[in-house]
VEXDREN-2710 file (C-alpha; in Angstrom, 1 decimal):
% VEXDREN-2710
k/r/px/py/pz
1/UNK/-27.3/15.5/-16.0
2/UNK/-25.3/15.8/-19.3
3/UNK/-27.0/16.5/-23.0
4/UNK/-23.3/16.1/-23.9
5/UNK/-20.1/17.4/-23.2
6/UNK/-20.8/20.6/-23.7
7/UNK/-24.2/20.7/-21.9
8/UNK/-25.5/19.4/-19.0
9/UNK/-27.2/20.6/-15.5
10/UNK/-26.3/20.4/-12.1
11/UNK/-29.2/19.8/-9.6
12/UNK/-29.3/20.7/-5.5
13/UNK/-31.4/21.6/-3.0
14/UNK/-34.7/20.1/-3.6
15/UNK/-37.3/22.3/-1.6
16/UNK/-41.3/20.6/-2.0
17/UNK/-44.2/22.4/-0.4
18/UNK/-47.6/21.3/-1.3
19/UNK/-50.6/23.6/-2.6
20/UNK/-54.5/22.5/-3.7
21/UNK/-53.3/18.6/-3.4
22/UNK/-50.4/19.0/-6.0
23/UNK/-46.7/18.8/-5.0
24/UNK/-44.8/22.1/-5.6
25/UNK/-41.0/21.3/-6.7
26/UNK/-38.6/23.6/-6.4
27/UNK/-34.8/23.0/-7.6
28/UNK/-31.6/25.0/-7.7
29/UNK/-29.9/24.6/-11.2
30/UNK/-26.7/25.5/-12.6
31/UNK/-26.8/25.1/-16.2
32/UNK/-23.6/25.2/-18.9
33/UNK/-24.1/25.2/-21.9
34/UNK/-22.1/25.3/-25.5
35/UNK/-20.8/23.9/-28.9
36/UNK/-18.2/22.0/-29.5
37/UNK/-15.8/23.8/-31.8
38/UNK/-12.4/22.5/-32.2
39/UNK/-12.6/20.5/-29.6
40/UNK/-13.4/23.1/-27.2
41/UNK/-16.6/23.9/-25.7
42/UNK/-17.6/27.5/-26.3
43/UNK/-20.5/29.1/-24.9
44/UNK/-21.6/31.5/-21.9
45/UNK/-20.5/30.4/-18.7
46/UNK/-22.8/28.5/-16.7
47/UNK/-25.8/30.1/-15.5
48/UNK/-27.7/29.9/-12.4
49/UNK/-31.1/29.8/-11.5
50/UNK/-34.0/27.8/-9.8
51/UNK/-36.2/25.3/-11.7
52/UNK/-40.1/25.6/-10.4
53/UNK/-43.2/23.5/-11.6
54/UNK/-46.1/21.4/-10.3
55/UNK/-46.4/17.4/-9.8
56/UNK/-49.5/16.3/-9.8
57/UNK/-50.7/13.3/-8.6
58/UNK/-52.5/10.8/-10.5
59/UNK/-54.1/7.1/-10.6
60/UNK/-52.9/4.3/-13.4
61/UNK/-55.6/3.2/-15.5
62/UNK/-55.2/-0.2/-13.0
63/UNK/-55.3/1.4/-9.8
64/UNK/-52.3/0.3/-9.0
65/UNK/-49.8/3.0/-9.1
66/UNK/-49.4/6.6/-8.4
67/UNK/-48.1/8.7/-11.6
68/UNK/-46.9/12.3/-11.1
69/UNK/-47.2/14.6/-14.3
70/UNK/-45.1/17.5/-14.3
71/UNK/-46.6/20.9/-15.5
72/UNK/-46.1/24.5/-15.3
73/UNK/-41.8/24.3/-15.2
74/UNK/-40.5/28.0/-15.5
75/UNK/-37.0/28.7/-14.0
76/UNK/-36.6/31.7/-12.1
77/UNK/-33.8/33.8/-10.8
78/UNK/-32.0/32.1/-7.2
79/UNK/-33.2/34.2/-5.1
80/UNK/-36.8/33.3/-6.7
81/UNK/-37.7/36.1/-8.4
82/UNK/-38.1/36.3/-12.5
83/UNK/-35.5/37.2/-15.2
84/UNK/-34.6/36.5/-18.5
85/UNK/-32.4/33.2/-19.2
86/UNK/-30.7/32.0/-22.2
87/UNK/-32.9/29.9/-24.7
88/UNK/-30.1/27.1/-24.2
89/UNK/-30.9/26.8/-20.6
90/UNK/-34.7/26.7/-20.9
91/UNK/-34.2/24.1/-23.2
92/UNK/-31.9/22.2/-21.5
93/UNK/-34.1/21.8/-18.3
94/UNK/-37.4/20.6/-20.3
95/UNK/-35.2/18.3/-22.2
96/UNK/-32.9/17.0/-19.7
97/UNK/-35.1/17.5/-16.4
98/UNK/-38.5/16.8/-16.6
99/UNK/-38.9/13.9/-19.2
100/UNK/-37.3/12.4/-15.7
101/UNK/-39.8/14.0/-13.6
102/UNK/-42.5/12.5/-16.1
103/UNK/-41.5/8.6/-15.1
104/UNK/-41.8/9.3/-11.3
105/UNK/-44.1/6.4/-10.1
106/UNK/-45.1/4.7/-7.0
107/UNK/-45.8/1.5/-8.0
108/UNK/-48.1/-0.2/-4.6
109/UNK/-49.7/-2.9/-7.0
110/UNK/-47.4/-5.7/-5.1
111/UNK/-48.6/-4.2/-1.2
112/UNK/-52.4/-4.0/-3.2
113/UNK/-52.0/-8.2/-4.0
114/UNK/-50.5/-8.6/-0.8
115/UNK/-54.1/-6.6/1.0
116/UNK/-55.6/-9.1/-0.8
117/UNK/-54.4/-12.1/0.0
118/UNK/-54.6/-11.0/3.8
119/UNK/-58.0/-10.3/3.5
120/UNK/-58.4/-13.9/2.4
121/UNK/-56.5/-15.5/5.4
122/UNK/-58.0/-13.0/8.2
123/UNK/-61.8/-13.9/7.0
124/UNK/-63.6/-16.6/8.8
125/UNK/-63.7/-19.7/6.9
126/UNK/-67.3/-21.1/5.1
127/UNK/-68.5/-23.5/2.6
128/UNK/-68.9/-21.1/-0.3
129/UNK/-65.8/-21.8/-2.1
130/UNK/-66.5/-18.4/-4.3
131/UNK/-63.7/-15.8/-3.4
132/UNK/-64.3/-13.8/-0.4
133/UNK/-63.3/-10.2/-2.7
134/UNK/-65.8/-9.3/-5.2
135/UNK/-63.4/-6.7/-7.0
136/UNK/-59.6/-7.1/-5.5
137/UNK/-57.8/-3.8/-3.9
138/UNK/-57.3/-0.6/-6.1
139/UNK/-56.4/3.2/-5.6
140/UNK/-59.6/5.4/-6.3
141/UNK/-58.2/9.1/-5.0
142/UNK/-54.9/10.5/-4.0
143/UNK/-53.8/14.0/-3.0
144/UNK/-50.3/15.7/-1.9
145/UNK/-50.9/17.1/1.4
146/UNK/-48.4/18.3/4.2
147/UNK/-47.8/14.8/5.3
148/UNK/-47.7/13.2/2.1
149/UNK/-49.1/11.5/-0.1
150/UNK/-52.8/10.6/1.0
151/UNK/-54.4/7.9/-0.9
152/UNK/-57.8/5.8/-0.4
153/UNK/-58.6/2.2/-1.3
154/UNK/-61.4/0.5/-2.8
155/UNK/-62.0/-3.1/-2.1
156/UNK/-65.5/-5.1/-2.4
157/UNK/-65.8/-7.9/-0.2
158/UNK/-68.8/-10.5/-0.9
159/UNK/-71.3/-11.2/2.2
160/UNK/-70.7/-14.3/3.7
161/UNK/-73.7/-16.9/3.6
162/UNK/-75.2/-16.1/7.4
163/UNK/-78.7/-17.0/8.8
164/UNK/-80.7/-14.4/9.8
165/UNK/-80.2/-15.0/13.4
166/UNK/-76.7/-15.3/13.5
167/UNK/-75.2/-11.4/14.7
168/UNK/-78.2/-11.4/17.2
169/UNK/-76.9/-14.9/18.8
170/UNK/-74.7/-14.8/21.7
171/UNK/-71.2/-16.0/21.3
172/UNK/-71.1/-19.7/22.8
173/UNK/-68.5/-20.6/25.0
174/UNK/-65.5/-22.2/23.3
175/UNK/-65.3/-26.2/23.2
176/UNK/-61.7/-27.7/24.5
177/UNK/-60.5/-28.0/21.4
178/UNK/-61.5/-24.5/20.2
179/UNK/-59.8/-23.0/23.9
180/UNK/-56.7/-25.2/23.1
181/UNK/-56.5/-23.7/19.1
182/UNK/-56.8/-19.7/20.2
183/UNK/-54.5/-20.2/23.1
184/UNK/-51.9/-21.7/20.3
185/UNK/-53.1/-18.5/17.9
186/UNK/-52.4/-16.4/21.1
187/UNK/-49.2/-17.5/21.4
188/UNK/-48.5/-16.2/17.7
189/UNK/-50.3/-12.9/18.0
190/UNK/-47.4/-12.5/21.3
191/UNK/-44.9/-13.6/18.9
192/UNK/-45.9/-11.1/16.3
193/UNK/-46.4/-8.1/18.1
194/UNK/-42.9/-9.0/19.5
195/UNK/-41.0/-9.0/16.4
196/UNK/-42.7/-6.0/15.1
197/UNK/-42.5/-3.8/18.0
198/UNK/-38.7/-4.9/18.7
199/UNK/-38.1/-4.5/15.3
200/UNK/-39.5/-1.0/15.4
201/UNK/-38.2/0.6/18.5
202/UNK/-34.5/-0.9/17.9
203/UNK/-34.5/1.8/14.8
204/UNK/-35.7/4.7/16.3
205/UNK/-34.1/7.1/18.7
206/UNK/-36.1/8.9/20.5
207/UNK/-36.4/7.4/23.7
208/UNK/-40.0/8.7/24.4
209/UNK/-41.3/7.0/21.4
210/UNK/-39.6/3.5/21.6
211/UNK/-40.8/3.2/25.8
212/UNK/-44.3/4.0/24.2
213/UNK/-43.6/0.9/22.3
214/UNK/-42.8/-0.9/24.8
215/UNK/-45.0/-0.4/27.1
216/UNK/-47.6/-1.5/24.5
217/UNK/-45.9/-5.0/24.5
218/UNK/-45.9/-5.1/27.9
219/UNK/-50.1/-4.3/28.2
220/UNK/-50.8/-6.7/25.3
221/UNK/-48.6/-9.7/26.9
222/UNK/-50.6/-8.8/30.0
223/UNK/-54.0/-8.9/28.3
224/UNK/-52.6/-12.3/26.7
225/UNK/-52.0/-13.9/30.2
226/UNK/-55.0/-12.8/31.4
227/UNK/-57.0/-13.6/28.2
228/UNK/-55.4/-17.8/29.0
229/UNK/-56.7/-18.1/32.7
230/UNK/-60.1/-17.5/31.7
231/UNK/-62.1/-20.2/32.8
232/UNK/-64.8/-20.4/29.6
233/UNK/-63.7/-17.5/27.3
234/UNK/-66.9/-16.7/24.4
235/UNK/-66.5/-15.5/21.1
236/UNK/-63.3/-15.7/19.7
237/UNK/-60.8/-13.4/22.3
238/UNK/-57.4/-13.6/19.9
239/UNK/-59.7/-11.3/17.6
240/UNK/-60.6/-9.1/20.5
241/UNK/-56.8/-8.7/21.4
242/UNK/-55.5/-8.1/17.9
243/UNK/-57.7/-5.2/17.6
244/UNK/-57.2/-4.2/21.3
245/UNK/-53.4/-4.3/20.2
246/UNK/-53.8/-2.3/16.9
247/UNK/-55.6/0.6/18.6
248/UNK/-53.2/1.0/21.0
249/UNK/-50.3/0.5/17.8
250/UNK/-51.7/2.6/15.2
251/UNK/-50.7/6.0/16.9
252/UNK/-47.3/4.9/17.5
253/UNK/-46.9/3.8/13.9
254/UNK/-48.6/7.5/13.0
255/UNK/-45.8/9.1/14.7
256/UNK/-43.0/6.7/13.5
257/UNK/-43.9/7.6/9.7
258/UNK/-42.5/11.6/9.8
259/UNK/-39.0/9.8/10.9
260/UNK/-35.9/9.2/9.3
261/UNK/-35.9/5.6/8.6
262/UNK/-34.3/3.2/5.7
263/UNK/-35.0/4.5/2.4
264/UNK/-36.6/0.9/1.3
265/UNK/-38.7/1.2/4.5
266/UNK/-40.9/4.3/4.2
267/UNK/-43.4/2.3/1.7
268/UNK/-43.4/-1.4/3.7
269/UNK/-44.5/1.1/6.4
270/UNK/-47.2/2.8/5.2
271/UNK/-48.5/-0.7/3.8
272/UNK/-48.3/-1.7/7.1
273/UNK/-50.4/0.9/8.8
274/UNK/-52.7/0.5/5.6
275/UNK/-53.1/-3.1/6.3
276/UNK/-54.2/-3.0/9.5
277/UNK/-56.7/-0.3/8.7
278/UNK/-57.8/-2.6/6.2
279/UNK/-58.6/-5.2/8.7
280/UNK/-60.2/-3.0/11.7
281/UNK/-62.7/-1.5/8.4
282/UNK/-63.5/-5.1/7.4
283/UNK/-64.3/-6.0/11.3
284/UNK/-66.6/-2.7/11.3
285/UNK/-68.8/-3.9/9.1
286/UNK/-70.6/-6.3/11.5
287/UNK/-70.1/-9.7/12.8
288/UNK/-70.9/-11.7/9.7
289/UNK/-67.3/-10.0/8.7
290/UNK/-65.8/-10.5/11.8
291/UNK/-61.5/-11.3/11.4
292/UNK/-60.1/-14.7/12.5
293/UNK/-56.8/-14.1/13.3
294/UNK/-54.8/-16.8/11.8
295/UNK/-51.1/-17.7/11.9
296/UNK/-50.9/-18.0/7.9
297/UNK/-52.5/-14.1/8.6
298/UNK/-50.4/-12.6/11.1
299/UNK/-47.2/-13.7/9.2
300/UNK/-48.7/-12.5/6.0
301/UNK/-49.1/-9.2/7.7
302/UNK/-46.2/-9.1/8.8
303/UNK/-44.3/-9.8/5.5
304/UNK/-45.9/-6.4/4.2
305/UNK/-43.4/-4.6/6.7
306/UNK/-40.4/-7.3/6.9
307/UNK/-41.0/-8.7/3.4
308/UNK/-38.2/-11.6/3.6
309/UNK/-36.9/-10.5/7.1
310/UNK/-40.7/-11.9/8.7
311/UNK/-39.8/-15.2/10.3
312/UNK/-41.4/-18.8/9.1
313/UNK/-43.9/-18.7/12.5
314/UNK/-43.9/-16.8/15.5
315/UNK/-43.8/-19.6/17.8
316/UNK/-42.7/-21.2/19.8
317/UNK/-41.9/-18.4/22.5
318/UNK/-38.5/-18.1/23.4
319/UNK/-38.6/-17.8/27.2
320/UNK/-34.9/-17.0/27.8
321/UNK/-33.3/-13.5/27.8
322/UNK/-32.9/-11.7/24.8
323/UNK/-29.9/-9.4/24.5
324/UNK/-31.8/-7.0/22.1
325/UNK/-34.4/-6.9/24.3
326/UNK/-32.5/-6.1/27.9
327/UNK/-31.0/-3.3/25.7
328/UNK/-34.1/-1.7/25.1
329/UNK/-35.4/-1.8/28.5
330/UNK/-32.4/0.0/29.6
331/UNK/-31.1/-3.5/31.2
332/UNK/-28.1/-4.8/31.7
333/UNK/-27.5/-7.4/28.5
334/UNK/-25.3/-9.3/30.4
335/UNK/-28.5/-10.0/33.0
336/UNK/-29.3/-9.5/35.9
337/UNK/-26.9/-9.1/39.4
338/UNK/-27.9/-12.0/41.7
339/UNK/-25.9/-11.9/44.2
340/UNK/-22.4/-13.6/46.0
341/UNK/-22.0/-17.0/43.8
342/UNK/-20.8/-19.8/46.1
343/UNK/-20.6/-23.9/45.9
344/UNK/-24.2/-25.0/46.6
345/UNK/-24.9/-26.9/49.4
346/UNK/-23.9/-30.1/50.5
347/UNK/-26.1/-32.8/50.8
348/UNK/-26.2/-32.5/54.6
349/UNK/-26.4/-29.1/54.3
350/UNK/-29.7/-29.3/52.4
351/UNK/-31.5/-31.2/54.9
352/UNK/-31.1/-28.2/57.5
353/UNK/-30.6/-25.3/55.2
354/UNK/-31.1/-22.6/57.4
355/UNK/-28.8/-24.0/60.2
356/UNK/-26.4/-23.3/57.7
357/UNK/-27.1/-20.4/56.4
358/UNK/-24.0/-18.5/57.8
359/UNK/-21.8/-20.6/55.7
360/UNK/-23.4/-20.8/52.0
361/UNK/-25.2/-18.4/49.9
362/UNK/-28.3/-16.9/51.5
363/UNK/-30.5/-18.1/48.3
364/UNK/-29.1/-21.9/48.8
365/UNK/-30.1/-21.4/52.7
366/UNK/-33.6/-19.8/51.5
367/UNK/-33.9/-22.5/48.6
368/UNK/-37.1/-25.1/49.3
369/UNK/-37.8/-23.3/52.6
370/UNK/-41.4/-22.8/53.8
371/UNK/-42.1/-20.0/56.6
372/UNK/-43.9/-20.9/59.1
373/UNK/-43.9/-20.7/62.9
374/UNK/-41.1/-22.5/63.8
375/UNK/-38.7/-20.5/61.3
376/UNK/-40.6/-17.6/60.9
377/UNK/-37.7/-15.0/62.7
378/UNK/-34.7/-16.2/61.2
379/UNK/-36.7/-17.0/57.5
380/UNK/-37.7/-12.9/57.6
381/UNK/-34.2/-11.7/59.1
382/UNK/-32.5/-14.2/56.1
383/UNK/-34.7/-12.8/53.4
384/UNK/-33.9/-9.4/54.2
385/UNK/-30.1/-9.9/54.3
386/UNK/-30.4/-11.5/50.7
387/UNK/-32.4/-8.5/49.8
388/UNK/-29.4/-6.6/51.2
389/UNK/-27.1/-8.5/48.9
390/UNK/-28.8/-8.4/45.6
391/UNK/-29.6/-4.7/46.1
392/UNK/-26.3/-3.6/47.0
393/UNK/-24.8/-5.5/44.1
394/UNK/-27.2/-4.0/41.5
395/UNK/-26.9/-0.4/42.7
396/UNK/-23.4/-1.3/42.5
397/UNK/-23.5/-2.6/39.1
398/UNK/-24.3/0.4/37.1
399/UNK/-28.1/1.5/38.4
400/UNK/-29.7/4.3/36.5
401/UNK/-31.9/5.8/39.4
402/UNK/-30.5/9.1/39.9
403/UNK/-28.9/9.7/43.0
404/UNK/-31.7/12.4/44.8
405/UNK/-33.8/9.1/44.7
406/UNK/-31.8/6.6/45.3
407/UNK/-33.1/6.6/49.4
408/UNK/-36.4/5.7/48.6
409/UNK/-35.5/2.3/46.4
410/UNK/-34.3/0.2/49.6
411/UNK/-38.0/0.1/51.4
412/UNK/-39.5/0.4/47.3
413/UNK/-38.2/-3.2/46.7
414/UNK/-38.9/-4.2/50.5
415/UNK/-42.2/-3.3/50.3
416/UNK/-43.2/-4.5/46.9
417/UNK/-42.0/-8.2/47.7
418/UNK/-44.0/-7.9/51.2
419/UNK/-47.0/-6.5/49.4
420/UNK/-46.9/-9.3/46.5
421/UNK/-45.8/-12.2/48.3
422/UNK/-45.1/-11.7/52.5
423/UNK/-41.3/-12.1/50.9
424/UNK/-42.2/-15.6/50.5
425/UNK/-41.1/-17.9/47.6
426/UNK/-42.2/-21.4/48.3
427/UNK/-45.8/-22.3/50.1
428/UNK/-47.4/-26.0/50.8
429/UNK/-46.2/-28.2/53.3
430/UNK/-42.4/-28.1/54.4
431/UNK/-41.5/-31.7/52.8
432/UNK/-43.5/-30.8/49.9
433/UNK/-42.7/-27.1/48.9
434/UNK/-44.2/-25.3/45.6
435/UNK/-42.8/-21.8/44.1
436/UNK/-46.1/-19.5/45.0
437/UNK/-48.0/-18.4/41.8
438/UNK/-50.8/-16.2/41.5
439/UNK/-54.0/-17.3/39.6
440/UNK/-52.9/-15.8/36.8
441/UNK/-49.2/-17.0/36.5
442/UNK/-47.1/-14.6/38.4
443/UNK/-44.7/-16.6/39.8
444/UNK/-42.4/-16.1/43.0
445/UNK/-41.5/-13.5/45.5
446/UNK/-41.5/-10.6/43.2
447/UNK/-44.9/-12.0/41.5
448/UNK/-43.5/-11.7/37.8
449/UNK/-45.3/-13.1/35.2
450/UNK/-43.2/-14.4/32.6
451/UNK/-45.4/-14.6/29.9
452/UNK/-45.1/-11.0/29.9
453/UNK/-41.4/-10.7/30.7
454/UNK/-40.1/-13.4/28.8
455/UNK/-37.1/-12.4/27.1
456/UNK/-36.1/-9.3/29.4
457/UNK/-35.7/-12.8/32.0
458/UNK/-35.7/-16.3/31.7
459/UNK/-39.2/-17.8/32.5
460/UNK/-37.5/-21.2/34.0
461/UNK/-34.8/-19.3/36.7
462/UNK/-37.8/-17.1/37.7
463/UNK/-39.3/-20.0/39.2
464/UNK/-36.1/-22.9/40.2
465/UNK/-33.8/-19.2/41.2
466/UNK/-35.4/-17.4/44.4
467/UNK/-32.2/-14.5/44.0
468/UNK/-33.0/-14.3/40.0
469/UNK/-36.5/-13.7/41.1
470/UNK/-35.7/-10.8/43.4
471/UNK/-33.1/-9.8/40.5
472/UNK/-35.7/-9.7/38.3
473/UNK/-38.0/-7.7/40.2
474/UNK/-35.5/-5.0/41.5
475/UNK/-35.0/-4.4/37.7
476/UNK/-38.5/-3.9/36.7
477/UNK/-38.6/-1.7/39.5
478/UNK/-36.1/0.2/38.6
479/UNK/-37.2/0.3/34.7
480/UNK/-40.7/1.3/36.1
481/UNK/-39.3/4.3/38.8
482/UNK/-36.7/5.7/35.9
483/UNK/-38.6/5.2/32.4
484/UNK/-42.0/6.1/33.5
485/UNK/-42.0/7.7/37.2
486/UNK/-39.3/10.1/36.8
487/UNK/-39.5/10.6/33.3
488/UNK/-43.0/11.3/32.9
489/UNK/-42.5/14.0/36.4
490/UNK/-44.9/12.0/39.2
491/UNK/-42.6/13.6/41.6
492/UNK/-43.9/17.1/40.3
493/UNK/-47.2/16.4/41.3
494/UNK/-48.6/17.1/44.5
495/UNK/-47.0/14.9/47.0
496/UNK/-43.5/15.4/45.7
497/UNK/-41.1/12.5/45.5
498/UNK/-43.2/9.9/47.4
499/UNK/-45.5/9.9/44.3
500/UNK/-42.5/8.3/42.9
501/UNK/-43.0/5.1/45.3
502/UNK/-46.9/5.2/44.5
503/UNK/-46.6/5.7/40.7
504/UNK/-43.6/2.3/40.5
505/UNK/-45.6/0.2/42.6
506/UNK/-49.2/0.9/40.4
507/UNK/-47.2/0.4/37.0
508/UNK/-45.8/-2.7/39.0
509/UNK/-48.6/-4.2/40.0
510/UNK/-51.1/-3.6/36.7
511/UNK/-48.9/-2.8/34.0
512/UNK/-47.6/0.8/32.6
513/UNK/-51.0/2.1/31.9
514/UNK/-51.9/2.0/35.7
515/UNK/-49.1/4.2/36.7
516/UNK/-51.0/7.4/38.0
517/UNK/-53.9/5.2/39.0
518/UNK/-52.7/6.1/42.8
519/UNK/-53.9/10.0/41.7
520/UNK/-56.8/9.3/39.5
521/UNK/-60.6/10.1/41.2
522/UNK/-61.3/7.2/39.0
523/UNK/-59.9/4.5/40.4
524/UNK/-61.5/1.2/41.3
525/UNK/-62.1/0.7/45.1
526/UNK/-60.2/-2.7/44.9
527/UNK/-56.9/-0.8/43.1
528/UNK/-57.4/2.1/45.7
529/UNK/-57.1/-0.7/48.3
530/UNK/-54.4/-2.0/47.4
531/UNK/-52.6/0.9/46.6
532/UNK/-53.0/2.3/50.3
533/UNK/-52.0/-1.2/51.7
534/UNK/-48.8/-1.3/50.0
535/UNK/-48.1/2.7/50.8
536/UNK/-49.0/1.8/54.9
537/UNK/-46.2/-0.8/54.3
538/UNK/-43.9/1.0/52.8
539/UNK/-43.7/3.6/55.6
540/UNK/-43.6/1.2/58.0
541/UNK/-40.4/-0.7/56.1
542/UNK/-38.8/2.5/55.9
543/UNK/-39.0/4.0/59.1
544/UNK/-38.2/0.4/60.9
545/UNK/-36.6/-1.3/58.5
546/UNK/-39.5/-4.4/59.1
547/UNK/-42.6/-5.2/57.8
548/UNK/-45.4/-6.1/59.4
549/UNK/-44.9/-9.8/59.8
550/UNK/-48.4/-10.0/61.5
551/UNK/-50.5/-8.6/58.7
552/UNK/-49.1/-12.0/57.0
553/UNK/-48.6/-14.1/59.3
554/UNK/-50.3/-15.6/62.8
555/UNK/-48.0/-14.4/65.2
556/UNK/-48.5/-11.2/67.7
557/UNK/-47.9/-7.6/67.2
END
């Protein structure tokens, strides 16, 4: 900072600590100052010291802004103690420094307009055509603490027009139209938490932090799927999930603010988190306030952390893979291995497939096939050589499983295809095969539901592609055993590194959150169940290298 010439400060090491809500500033200054005579400057040489006052935070008259006044500057000897200075130098720093310090604003009016205009599009719809915000969003108390700045909001919302009855009323059962209209809103609230939480974990780097991310999208698209199989959903379930999602969000977001991150984003973030508070507040207050989640909603809230980044909509889904995405998940980018890659079959090949299998690609040989009777020793010993294929060329291809664990991932991915599907791909009659899918849209031999793994795969191959399928599910095996099995230490639990098979299969099967369900006295019979079936297979598959065809199928022991 220059007075002129001959005068001016030089400014480092900003130090702020924070005492009875006000910000404490402390600054290291070098100050020269002088007169010009002759053309030379003359004075003392510079002098050094540190600059110390107190910024305290205030409200704008419009609630609008935060406004720091400065107060209480003295400057001080470096090491912090007190001394005498030079006149010049004192008056240097109040005229040079703190006149800055004085126009130090944070101006949220725009995120303020922005809370308000949400509120508008998240609140059910009525006849009153009277604004649903009595007195629009304003600050009404900050304080400096540790953290930051901590500020609260004020809005007044009016009370809808309800009859008496209405919060005491069950929620009816939607009509077809109404089912049809949230499953489209669904679709967006996928899309939204998508492009938020990609958005998110691609700029952080600690690898704790984005898997806690992602294993939120991954619950929430499983929720989703589950939410769009319901035969007659009540009450409005996109407003259920968005709130379902935002609890399980907000503490991520909590520890995401005390990180580096771009210099435009620290505000748009705290907005963000803001925002959604807003929202869960306004849905506390009873049902008469209750949110409907919108499309023109969700993108407006997600303009307060992308401003002009936020895309147009959210749908439709993309349902191939999605570089950014594999990345992320520790997956390859490039896809995943599938196997040899021959000429498909001839036409006379395809009528006999599996006469022919020692001559084409096991999946072409496997491709429409029905097990049954008839087939049933050479479909199994066929399935397990493509298994052999498709694992040896991902282990091959750059696996992360480290190599003390490696042994148990053969029967892992054995048993988890014979516990989800009998390794089976196709069902109905032999002229008239179908992919197998579960009742709530996994699909194939690995059971993967691509609603929820659209974009790590692509939804269409993970039905038409029985080797994509078993791809696919080796490498959400694998992302399950290395990101959440090993990492979070199952294996140092009692039961040492078969916990490992038990914790991947129980995140396999019901999602991240279920991944010590195998340990907890808590869980449901049904999960326990299943759980000990698939471990009772397991050990069978890896101590004879065969399941046991007969708990599938009608032949004898």
């Amino acid at each position: 900072m220059e007075a002129d010439r001959c005068n001016r400060l030089d400014l480092s090491d900003l130090e702020l600590t924070v005492a009875d809500r006000r910000l404490l500033l402390s600054l290291a200054l070098e100050a020269t100052t002088g007169a010009d005579i002759l053309g030379r400057c003359r004075g003392p040489g510079p002098l050094s010291s540190r600059l110390h006052l107190e910024m305290k935070p205030q409200i704008d008259a419009e609630g609008g802004a935060v406004v720091f006044q400065p107060s209480g500057a003295e400057l001080r000897l470096p090491d912090g103690g007190s001394g005498l200075f030079s006149r010049p130098s004192r008056a240097l720093a109040e005229a040079l420094v703190v006149p800055r310090l004085e126009g130090v604003i944070v101006d949220v009016s725009g995120l303020l307009a922005s809370f308000d205009r949400m509120i508008e599009d998240f609140m059910p719809e009525e006849t009153d055509p009277a604004p649903r915000l009595s007195e629009r969003g304003r600050l009404v108390a900050v304080a400096a603490t540790p953290d930051g700045l901590r500020a609260e909001l004020d809005f007044v919302v009016r009370a809808p027009a309800v009859s008496p009855d209405r919060d005491r009323s069950p929620e009816p059962t939607l009509r077809p139209e109404e089912q049809l209209e949230w499953q489209r809103v669904e679709d967006e609230l996928d899309g939204f938490l998508t492009v938020l939480i990609v958005r998110m974990a691609a700029q952080i780097d600690e690898r704790d932090l984005q898997l806690d991310f992602l294993a939120l999208l991954l619950e929430t698209r499983q929720r989703i799927a589950e939410a769009l199989v319901e035969d007659s959903p009540a009450g409005d379930p996109v407003r259920a999930l968005f709130l379902e999602a935002w609890a399980g969000l907000r503490p991520l977001l909590a520890r995401l603010e005390p990180m580096d991150v771009a210099d435009d984003q620290d505000l748009r973030l705290a907005g963000f988190i803001a925002a959604g508070d807003v929202l869960t507040a306004l849905d506390a207050l009873g049902p008469e306030f209750g949110l409907e989640i919108s499309r023109e909603g969700l993108r407006r809230l997600a303009r307060v952390l992308m401003a002009g980044e936020a895309p147009v909509s959210f749908t439709p889904l993309p349902l191939v893979e999605d570089e950014t995405l594999r990345r992320l998940f520790g997956m390859d980018p490039d896809g995943p291995a599938t196997g040899r890659q021959l000429p498909s079959l001839k036409w006379w090949q395809q009528i006999l497939p599996l006469a022919y299998a020692n001559v084409v690609p096991l999946a072409d040989s496997l491709r429409g096939v029905v097990a049954g009777p008839a087939n049933l020793d050479e479909y199994i010993d066929l399935v397990g050589q493509l298994l052999d294929e498709i694992l040896a060329e991902h282990m091959a291809d750059g696996s992360r499983i480290p190599a003390e664990h490696r042994a148990l991932f053969d029967p892992l991915v054995r048993a988890t295809a014979w516990r989800e599907s009998c390794w089976r791909h196709y069902v109905g009659p032999a002229d008239q095969p179908r992919v197998i899918r579960s009742s709530v849209g996994a699909i194939g031999m690995m059971q993967i539901m691509g609603r929820v793994w659209r974009g790590m795969y692509d939804v269409h191959r993970l039905e038409a592609e029985l080797e994509y399928n078993i791809a696919a599910g080796i490498g959400i095996l694998e992302h399950y055993l290395v990101d959440y099995a090993i990492r979070r230490g199952e294996h140092e639990q009692p039961g040492g590194a078969d916990n490992l098979v038990r914790a991947t299969y129980a995140a396999y099967n019901g999602g991240p959150s279920h991944l010590a369900r195998y340990r907890r006295d808590n869980t449901s019979a049904s999960l326990r169940a299943i759980d000990d079936r698939f471990w009772r297979e397991f050990e069978q598959i890896r101590a004879e290298g065969w399941p046991p065809v007969a708990g599938c199928f009608s032949v004898p022991e």
